[in-house]
C-alpha positions as a LaTeX table, in Angstrom:
\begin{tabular}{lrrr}
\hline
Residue & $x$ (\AA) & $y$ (\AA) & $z$ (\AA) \\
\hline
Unk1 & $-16.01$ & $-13.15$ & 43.93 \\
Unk2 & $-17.83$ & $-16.22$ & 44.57 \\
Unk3 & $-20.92$ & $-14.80$ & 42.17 \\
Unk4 & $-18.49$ & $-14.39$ & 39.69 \\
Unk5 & $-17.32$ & $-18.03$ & 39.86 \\
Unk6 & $-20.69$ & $-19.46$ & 39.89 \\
Unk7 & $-21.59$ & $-16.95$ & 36.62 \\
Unk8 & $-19.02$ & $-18.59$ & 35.23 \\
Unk9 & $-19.36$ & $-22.00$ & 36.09 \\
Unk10 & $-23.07$ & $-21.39$ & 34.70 \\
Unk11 & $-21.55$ & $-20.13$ & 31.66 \\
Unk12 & $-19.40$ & $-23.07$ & 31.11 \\
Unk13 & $-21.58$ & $-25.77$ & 32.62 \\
Unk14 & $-22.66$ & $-28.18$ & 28.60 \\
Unk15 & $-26.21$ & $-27.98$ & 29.44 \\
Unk16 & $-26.72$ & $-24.82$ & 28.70 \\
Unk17 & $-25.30$ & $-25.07$ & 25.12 \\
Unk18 & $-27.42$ & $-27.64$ & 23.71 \\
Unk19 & $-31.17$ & $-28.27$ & 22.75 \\
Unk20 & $-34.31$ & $-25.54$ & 23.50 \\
Unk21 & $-33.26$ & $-22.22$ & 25.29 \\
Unk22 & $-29.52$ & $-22.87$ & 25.22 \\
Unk23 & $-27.41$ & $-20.51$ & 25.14 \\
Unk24 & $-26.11$ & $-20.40$ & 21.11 \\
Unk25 & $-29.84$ & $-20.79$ & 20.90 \\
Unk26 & $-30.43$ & $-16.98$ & 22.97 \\
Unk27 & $-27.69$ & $-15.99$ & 21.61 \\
Unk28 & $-28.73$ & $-16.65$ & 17.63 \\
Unk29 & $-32.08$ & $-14.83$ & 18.86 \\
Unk30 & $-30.18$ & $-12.01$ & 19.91 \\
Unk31 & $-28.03$ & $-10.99$ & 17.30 \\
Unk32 & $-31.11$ & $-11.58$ & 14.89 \\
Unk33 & $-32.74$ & $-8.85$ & 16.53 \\
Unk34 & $-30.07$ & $-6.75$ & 16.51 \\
Unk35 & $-29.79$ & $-7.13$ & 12.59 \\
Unk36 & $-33.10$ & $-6.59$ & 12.14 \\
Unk37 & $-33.73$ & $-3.39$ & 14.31 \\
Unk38 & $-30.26$ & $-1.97$ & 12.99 \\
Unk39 & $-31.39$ & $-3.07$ & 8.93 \\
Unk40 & $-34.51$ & $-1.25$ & 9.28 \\
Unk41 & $-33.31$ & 1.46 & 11.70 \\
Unk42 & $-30.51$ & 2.44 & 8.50 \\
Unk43 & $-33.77$ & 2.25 & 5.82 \\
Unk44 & $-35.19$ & 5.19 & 8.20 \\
Unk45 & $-32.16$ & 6.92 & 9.42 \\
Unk46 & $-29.55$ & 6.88 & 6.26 \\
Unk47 & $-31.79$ & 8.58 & 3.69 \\
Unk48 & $-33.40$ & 11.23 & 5.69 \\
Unk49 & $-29.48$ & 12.02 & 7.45 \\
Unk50 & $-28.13$ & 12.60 & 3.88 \\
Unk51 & $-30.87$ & 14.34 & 2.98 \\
Unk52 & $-30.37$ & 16.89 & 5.95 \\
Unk53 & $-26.71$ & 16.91 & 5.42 \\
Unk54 & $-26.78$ & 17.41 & 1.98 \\
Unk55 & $-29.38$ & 20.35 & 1.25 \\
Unk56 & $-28.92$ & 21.69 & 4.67 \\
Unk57 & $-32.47$ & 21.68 & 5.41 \\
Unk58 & $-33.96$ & 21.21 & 8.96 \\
Unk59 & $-31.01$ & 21.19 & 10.95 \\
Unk60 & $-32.43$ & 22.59 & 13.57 \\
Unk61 & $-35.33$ & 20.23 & 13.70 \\
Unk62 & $-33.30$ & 17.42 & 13.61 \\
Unk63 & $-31.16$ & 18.00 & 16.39 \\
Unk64 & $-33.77$ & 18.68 & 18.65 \\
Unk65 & $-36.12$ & 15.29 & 17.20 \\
Unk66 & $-32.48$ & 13.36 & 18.03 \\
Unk67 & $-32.18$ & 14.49 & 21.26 \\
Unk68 & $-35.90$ & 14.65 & 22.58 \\
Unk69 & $-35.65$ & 10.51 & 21.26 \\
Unk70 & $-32.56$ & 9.66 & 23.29 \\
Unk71 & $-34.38$ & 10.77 & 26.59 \\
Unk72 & $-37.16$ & 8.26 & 26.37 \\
Unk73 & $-36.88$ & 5.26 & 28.30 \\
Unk74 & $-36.68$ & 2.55 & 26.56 \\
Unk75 & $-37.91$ & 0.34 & 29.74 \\
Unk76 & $-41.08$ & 2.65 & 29.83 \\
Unk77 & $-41.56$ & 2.59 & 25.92 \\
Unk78 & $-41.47$ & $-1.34$ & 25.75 \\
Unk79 & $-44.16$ & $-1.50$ & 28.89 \\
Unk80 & $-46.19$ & 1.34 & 26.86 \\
Unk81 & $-45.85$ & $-0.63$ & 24.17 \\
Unk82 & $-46.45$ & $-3.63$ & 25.02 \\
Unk83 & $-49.70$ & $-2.69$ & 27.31 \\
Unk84 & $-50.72$ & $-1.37$ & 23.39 \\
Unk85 & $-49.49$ & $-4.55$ & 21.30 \\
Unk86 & $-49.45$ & $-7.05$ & 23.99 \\
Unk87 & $-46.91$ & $-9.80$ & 24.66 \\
Unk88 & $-44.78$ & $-10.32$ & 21.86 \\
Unk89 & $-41.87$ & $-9.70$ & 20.28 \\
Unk90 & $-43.16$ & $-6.27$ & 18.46 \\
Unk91 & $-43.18$ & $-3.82$ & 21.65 \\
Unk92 & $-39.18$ & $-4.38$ & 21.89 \\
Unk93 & $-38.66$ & $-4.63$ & 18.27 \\
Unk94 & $-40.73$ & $-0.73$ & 17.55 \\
Unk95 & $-38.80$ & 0.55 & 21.36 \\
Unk96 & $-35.53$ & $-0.77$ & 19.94 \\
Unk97 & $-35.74$ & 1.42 & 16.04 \\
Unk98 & $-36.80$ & 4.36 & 18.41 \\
Unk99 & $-33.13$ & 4.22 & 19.95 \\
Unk100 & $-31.66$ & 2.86 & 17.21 \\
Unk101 & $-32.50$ & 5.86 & 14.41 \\
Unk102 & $-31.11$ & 9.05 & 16.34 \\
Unk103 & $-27.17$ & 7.63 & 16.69 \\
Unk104 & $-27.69$ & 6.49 & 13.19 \\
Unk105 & $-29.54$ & 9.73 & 11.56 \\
Unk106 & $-26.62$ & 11.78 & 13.79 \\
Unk107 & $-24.17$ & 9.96 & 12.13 \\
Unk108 & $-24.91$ & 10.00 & 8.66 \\
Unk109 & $-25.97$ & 14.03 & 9.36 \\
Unk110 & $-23.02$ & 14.98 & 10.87 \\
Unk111 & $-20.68$ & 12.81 & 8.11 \\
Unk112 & $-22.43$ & 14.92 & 5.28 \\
Unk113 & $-22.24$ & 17.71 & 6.75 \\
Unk114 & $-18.41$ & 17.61 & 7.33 \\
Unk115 & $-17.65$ & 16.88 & 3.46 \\
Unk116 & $-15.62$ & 20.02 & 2.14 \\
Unk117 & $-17.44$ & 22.19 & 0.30 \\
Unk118 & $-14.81$ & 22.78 & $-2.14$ \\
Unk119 & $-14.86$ & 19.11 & $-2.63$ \\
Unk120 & $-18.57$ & 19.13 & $-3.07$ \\
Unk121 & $-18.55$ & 22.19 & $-6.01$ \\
Unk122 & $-15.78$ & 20.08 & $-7.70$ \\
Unk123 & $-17.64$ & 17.45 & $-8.22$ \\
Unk124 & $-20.55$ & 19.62 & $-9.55$ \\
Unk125 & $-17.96$ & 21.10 & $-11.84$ \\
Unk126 & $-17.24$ & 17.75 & $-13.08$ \\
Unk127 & $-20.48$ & 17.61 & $-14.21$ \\
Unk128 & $-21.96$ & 15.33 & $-11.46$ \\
Unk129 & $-25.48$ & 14.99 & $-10.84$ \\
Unk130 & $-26.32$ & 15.35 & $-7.76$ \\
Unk131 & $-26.71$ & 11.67 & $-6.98$ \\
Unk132 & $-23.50$ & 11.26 & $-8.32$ \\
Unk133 & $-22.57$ & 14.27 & $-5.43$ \\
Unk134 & $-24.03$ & 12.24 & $-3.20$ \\
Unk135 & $-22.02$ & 9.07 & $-3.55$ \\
Unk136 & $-19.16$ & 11.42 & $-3.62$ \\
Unk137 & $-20.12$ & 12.75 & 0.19 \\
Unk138 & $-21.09$ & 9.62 & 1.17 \\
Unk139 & $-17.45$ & 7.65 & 0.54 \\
Unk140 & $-16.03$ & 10.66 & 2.73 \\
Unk141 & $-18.26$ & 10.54 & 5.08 \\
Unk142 & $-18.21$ & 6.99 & 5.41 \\
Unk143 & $-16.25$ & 6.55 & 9.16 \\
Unk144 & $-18.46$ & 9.45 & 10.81 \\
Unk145 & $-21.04$ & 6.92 & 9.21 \\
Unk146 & $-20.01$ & 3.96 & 10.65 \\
Unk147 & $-19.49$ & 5.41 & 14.23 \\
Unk148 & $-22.91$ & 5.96 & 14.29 \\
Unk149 & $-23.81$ & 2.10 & 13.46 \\
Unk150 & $-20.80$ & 1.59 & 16.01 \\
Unk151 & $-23.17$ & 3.70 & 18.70 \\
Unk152 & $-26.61$ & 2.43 & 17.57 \\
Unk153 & $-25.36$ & $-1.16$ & 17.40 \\
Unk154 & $-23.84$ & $-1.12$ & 20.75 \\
Unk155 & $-26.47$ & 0.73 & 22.33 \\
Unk156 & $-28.96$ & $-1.74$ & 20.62 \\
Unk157 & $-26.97$ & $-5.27$ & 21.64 \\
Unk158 & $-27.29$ & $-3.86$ & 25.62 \\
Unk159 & $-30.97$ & $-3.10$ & 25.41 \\
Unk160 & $-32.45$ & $-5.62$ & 23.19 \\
Unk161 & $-31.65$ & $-7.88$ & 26.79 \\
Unk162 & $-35.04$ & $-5.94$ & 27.81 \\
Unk163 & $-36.91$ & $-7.81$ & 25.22 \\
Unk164 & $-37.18$ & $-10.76$ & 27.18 \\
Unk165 & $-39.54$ & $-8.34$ & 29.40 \\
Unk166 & $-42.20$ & $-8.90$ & 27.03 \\
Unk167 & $-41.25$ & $-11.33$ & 24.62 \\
Unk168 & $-39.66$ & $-15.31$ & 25.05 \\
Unk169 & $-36.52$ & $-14.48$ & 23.28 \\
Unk170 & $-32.24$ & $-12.97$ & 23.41 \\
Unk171 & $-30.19$ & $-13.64$ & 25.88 \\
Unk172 & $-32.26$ & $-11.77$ & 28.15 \\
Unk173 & $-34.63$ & $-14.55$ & 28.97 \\
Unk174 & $-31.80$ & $-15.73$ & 31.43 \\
Unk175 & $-32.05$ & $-12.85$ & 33.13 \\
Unk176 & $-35.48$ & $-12.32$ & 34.04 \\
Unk177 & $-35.98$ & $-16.08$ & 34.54 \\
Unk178 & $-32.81$ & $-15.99$ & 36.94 \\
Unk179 & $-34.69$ & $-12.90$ & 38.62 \\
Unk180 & $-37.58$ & $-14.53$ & 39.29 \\
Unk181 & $-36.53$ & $-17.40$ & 40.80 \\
Unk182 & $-33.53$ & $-15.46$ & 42.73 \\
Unk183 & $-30.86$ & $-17.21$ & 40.04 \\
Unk184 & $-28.32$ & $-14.58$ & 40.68 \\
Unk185 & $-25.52$ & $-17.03$ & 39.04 \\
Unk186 & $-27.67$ & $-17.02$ & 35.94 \\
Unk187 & $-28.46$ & $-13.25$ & 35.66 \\
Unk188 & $-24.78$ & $-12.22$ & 36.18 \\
Unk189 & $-23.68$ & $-14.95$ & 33.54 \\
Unk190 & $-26.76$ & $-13.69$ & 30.98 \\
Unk191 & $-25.25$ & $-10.10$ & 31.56 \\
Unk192 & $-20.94$ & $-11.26$ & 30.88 \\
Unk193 & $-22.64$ & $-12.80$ & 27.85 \\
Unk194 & $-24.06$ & $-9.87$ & 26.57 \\
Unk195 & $-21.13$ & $-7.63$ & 27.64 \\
Unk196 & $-19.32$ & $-10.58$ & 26.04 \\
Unk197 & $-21.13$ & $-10.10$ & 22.38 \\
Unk198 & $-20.92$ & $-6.04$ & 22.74 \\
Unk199 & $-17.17$ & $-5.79$ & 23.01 \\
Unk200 & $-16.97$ & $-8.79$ & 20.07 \\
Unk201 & $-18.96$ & $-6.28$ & 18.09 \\
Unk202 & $-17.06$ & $-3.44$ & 18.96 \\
Unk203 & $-13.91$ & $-4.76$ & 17.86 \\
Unk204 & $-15.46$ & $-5.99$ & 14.25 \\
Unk205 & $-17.21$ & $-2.16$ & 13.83 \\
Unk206 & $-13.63$ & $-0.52$ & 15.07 \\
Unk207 & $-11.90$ & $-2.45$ & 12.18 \\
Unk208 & $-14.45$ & $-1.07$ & 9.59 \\
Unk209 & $-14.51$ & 2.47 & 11.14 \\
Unk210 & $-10.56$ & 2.32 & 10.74 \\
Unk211 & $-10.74$ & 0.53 & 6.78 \\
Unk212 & $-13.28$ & 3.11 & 6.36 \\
Unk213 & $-10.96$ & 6.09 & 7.19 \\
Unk214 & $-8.39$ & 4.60 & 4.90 \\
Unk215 & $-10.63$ & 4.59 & 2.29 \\
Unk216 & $-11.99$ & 7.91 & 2.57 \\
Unk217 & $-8.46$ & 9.28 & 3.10 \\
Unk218 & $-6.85$ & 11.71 & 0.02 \\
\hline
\end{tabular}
């Protein structure tokens, strides 16, 4: 209980929310990554998912590429990495897409792939391309959609805190610095933040998952 009071005295004490390695500062750092591993993670994910979903082609392949990706440690794939690319902000950033894409490619996959059919051949008999088609499956599928970017973004938020392994940046940094100087107030008030930003998040992607549904509804 004490731990927890000193966490959040750390938290709350004004020097750590101004000038270099404050905490908006982290924090900022942080969510850019996050953008910027989920922005290019959807560029991967999204077209190839529809493209499954919609054609039915290489299913089976793509559940098993999904799932052999979730088991690798991300830990072991930054140090890999990293040992490859060196210190920097690149081993993280590559580690991060890795377990960013499958939740998103699932996602998308498994939104397409629950469209009704008989919705699908109507809108063929409307005389819809099939890029037309597609827009058509992706509004429905929309919410299975965005509970993959719930998942990947989530998932993303509570690992990109190992970035600071290699690189100077996130919310992280307070962590490891706290580690190695036996800061245990500043590694348990790094890790509320972070829990901190991952339920804010979860709330915002909840409300579009549920305006989402409405919008796909009949």
């Amino acid at each position: 209980m004490n731990l927890l009071a000193e966490a959040v005295a750390w938290i709350a004490d004004p020097t750590r929310w101004s000038g270099a390695g404050s905490i908006p500062e982290r924090l900022g750092e942080h969510l850019l990554l996050t953008a910027a591993v989920i922005g290019i993670s959807l560029v991967v994910a999204v077209p190839l998912g529809v493209y499954v979903g919609h054609t039915g082609r290489g299913r089976a392949g793509l559940v098993a590429v999904a799932g052999g990706i979730r088991a690798i440690p991300t830990l072991g794939l930054i140090t890999l990495l990293g040992l490859w690319l060196g210190i920097g902000l690149q081993a993280p950033f590559l580690a991060l897409i890795v377990l960013a894409v499958p939740s998103l490619l699932a996602g998308t996959y498994a939104g397409i792939d629950a469209v009704d059919r008989v919705v699908v051949e109507a809108a063929r008999g409307m005389g819809m391309g099939e890029l037309q088609v597609v827009g058509v499956e992706l509004r429905l599928a929309a919410p299975v959609l965005v509970g993959g970017l719930r998942a990947a973004v989530l998932q993303v938020v509570a690992t990109a805190t190992l970035a600071a392994y290699v690189a100077d940046v996130g919310l992280g940094r307070f962590l490891f610095s706290g580690l190695k100087t036996q800061q245990y107030d500043a590694m348990l008030g790094s890790s509320l933040l972070v829990a901190a930003l991952a339920i804010v998040l979860e709330l915002l992607l909840a409300t579009a998952q549920r305006r989402a549904r409405r919008a796909a509804a009949p």
